[in-house]
C-alpha positions in Angstrom: -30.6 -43.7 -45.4 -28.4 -42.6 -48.5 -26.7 -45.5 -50.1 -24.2 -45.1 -52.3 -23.0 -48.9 -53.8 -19.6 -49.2 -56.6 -18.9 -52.7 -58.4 -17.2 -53.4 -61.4 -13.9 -53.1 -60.6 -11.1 -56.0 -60.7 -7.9 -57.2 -62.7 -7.7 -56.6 -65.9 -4.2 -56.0 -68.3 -3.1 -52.5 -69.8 -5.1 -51.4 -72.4 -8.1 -53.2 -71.7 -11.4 -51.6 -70.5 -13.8 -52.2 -67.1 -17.5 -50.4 -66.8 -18.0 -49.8 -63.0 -21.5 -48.7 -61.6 -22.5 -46.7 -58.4 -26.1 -47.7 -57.4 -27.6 -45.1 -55.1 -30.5 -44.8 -52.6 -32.1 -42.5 -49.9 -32.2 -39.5 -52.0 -33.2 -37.5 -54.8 -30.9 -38.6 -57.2 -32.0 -37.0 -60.9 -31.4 -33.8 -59.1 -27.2 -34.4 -57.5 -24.4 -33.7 -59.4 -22.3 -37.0 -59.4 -18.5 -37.6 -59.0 -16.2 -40.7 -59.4 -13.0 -40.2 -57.6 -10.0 -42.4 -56.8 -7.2 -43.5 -54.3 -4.1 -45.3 -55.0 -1.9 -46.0 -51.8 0.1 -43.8 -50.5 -1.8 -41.0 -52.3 -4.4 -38.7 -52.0 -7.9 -39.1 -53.4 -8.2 -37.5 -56.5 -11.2 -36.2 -58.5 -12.0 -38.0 -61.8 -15.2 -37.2 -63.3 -18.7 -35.1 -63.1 -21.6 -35.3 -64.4 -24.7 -33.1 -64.3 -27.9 -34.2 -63.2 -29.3 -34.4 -66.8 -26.2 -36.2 -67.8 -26.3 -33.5 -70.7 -23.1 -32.1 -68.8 -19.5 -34.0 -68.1 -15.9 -32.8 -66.9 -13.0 -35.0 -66.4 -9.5 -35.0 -64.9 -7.1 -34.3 -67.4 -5.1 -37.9 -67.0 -8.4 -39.5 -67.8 -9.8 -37.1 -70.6 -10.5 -39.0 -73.6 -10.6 -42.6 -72.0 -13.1 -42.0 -69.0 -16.5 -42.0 -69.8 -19.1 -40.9 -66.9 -23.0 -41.5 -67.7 -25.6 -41.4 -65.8 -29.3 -43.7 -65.9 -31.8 -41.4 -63.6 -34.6 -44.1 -64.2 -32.2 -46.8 -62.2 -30.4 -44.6 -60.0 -27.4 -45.1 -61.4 -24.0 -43.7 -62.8 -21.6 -45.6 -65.0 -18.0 -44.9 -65.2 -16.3 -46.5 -68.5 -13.0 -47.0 -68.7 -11.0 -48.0 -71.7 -7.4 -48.0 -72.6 -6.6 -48.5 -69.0 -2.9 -47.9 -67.9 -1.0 -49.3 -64.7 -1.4 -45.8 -63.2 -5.1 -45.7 -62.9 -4.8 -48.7 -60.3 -6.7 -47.5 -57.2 -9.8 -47.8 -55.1 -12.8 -45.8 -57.0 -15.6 -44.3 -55.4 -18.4 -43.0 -56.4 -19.7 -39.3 -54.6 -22.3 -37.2 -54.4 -23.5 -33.9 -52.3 -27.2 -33.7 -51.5 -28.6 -31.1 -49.4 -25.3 -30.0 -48.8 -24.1 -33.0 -47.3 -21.6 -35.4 -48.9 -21.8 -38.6 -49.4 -19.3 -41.5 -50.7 -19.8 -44.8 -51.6 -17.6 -47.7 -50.0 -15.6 -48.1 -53.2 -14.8 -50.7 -55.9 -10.9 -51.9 -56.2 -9.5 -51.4 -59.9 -6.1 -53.1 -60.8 -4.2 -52.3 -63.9 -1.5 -55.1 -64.5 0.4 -57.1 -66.8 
C-alpha cells in the first residue's frame, strides 16, 4: 500500500535550520509531483512547496520563498525539505503529500518547533 513517512522535525531556536525527509512507498514515485504542507493549531493546513517529478521544477509559498528548499532523490524515494533561517511562525506539524492516480495521499507528519 502507499506509504508516505516524514522525520526530521524537532526544537530548534530562530534562525537555525532542520532538513526533514518524506520516505515513500507503494507507488510510482519518479513520476508524482510532490508537496510539503503544514499545520499550526488552530489553523488551517497550508501549502508550502512543489516539486516536479524531475526535481528540475520547484514553487514555494511566498512566507517560505527563499529559505525553503524542496529536492527530490528519485533513486531513494525520497523528498527533502530544507529549511534554514527558521522563524517562530513556521512552528507546525509538516507533512509531506502526494497525488497518484488521482488519488491523494499524505504522510502522518513530522512536528517542527521554532523557539527561543
Amino acid at each position: 500500500q502507499v506509504q508516505l513517512v516524514e522525520s526530521g522535525g524537532g526544537l530548534v531556536q530562530p534562525g537555525e535550520s532542520l532538513r526533514l525527509s518524506c520516505a515513500a512507498s507503494g507507488f510510482t514515485f519518479k513520476i508524482t509531483p510532490m508537496r510539503w504542507y503544514r499545520q499550526s493549531p488552530g489553523k488551517e493546513r497550508e501549502w508550502v512547496a512543489l516539486i516536479s517529478p524531475t526535481g528540475l521544477t520547484t514553487n514555494y509559498a511566498d512566507f517560505v520563498k527563499g529559505r525553503f528548499t524542496i529536492s527530490r532523490d528519485n533513486a531513494k524515494n525520497t523528498v527533502y525539505l530544507q529549511m534554514d533561517r527558521l522563524k517562530p511562525e513556521d512552528t507546525a506539524m509538516y507533512y509531506c503529500n502526494g497525488v497518484y492516480l488521482a488519488n491523494q495521499y499524505w504522510g502522518q507528519g513530522t512536528q517542527v518547533t521554532v523557539s527561543s
